[in-house]
N, C-alpha and C positions, 0 to 999 in steps of 0.2 A: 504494500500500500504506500503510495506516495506521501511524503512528509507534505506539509499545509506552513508553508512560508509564513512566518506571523507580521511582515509588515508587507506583506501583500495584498490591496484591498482586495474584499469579497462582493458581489451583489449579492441584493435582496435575492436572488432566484436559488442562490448557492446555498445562502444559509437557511430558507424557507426549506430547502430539502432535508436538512440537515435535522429538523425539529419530526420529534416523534409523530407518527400518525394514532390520532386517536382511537380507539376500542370500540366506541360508539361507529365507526365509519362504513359504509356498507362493505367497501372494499373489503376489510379483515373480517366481517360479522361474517360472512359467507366463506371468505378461507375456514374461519376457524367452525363455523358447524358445518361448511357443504364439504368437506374435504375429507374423503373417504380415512376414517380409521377414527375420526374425531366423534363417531355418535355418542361413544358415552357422556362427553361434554355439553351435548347438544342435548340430553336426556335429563343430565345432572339439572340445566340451566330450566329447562322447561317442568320438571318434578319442584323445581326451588319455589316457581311461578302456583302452579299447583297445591304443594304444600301450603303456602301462604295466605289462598283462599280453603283450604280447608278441605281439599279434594283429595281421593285416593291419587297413587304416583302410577305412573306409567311405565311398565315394564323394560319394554324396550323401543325404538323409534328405528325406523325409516327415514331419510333424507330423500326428498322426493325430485329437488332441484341441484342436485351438483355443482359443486365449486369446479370450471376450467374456465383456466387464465388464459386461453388461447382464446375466448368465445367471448370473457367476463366485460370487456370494456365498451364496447358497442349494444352487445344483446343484454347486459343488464341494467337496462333501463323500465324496470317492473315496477309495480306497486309493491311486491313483498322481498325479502330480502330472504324468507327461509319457509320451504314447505315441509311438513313431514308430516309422516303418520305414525301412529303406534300400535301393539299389538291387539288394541279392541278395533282398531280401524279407526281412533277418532282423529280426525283433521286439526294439525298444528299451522297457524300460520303468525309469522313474526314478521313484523318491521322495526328498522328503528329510524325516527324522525327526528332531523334535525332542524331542519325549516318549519317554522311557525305560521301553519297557512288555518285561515276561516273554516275552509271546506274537509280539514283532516277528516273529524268525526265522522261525517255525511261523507266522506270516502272510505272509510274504515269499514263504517255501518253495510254501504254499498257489496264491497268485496266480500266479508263474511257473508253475506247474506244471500251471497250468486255462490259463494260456495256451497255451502249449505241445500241451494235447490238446486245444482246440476248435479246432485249425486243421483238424482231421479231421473228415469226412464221411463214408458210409457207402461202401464202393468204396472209396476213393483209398488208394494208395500210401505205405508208413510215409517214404520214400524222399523226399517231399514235402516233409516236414514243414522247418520254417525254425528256425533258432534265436529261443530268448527268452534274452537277455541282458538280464538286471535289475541296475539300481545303484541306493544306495541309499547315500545322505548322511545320516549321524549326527553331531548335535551332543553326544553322547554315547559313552562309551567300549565299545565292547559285546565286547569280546576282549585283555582286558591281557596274556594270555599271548602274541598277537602283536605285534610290532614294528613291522611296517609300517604306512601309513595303511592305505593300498588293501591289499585283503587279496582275492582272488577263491576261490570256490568251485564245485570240480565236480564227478561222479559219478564216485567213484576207487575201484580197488581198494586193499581194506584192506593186502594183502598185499603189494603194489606201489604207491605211489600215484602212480608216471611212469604207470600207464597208465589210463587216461580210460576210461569205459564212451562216454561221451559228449557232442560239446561243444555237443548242441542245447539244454543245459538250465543255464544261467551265472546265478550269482550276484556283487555285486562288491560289497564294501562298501570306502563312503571314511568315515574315522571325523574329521570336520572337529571335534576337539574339544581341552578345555585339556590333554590328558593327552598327545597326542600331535603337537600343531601342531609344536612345536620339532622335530620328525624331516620336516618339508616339505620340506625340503631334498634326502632320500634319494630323493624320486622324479622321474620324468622331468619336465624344467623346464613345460610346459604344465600336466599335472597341478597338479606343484607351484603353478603360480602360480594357478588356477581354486580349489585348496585356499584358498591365501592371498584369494582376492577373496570367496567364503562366508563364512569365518572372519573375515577381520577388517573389511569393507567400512564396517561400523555402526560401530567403531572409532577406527580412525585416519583421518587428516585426508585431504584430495585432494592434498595434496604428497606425503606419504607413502604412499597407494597407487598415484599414478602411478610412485614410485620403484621400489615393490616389483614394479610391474608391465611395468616400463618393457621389456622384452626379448619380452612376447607381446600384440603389437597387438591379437590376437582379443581376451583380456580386458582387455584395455585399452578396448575398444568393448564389451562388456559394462557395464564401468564406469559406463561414461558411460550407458547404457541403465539402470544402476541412479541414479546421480545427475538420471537426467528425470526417474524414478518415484518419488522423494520430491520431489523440486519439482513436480509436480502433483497441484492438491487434488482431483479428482477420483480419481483411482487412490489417492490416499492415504484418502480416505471410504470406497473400496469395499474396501481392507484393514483398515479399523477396523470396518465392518458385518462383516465375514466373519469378525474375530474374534471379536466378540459373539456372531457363528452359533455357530458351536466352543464357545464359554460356556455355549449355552443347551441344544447337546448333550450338553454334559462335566454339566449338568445333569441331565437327563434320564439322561443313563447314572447318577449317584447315586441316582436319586430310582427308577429302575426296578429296579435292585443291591439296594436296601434294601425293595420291593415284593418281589420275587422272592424274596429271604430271608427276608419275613413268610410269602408265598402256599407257597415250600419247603415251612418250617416244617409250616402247614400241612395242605399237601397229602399230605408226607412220613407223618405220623400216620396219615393213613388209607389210605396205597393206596404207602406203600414209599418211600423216598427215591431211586432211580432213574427210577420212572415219574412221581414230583412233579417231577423236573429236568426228565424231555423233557417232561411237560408244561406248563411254563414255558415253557420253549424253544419249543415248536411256537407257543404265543398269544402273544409277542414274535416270531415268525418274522410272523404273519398281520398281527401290527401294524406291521410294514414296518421292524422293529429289524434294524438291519447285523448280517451274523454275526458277527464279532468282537465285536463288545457282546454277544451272546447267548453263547457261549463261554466270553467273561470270566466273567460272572453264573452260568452255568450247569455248569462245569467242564465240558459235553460237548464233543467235538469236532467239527472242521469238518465231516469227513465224517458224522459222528451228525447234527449238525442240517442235512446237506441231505437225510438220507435221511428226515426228518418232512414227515408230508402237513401 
């Protein structure tokens, strides 16, 4: 390895590379549970979730979305960062968000809930159906009116809410962020310490996370699974192309937000400001724009713009 000249100046570009990639990043979320030999960790992390609401653990898991770096930096532009199943069949689906957008819940809400009905075919029994349990990692605070990190949500009656319509359709959110880290402590110790290794991995030093993490060997081998993946430069290139990818989308979503509001405009003047939105909508659907960026742009809803030819 080349010595580093010390009175030779550096750019911003050189030493930006140089700084740890966070744990929260989708980049290493998918190395570290999509990469064949890692399900235990990927079980430990989702049992942690489970335990914490009160649920039996899950035996074993399936990764249903595989980690490859030859594939990861263009086609991983999903909504979820981790699919799996476990041995009842029930449906794992994880994100972690770091952008703090209006529409998350009512996207969250969305995707569980398409999951949940395409496990049906035409015949089969409602009686069938598996649970979708969605988690979903916030670096951001999305419910100050709650206390807890982990906060779950189910189909309850208003009137009662001890009683469940239903537990095939779970939401969980862990809100890993600065408003509520200091309450890591209230939840069950795995939990807690998988909170602690997202939050502060990019942080603090490796003395001080193996301390904090010193009592859960599973994240403790995490750890270490994040510590190979900034000490290789290959994984660390394919996290710096994949956020340039993101760059050049979060572009394009500006650059289409501000066509759509010229062609609105408009389209609106001659033919109504409702059918100028869907039809916005329908020639951004045909141009292979994600529904949530149409949505955004278009104020219609998910179900409005699936139901456009």
């Amino acid at each position: 390895m080349s010595q580093i000249d010390p009175d030779k100046k550096t750019n911003d570009n050189s030493k930006e590379s140089l700084k740890p990639i966070p744990a929260y990043r989708d980049t290493f979320v998918h190395f570290l549970f999509g990469t064949p030999g890692n399900e235990p960790l990927l079980l430990h992390f989702l049992n942690a979730v489970l335990e914490s609401d009160g649920q039996q653990p899950a035996k074993s898991v399936e990764m249903r979305n595989p980690f490859n770096p030859a594939t990861f930096v263009t086609e991983k532009y999903t909504i979820l960062d981790v699919r799996a199943t476990d041995e009842r069949g029930d449906i794992f689906q994880v994100e972690f968000q770091t952008s703090e957008r209006k529409t998350f819940a009512d996207r969250m809400t969305y995707y569980t809930g398409k999951s949940l009905g395409s496990q049906m075919v035409v015949g089969e029994a409602y009686a069938l159906l598996k649970a979708v349990i969605a988690i979903a990692v916030t670096t951001f605070e999305m419910f100050p009116q709650l206390a807890s990190i982990h906060n779950s949500f189910y189909l309850k009656a208003k009137a009662n809410p001890d009683v469940i319509l239903t537990e095939k359709l779970q939401m969980h959110l862990l809100e890993a962020c600065k408003e509520k880290i200091h309450r890591v402590g209230d939840l069950p110790p795995a939990l807690g310490a998988w909170t602690n290794f997202f939050y502060f991995s990019h942080t603090k030093s490796e003395e001080e996370m193996t301390t904090l993490l010193q009592d859960q060997p599973m994240v403790k081998q995490a750890y270490g699974k994040y510590k190979q993946f900034n000490q290789d430069e290959r994984l660390r290139s394919i996290d710096e192309a994949h956020q340039r990818f993101l760059t050049d989308i979060a572009s394009d979503r500006a650059e289409a937000r501000e066509e759509g509001r010229e062609e609105g405009i408009a389209i609106g003047v001659d033919i109504g400001f409702d059918k100028g939105r869907a039809e916005i909508a329908r020639n951004m659907k045909n141009d292979g724009f994600n529904t949530g960026i149409i949505s955004k742009i278009t104020g219609l809803s998910f179900t409005e713009i699936e139901r456009l030819n």
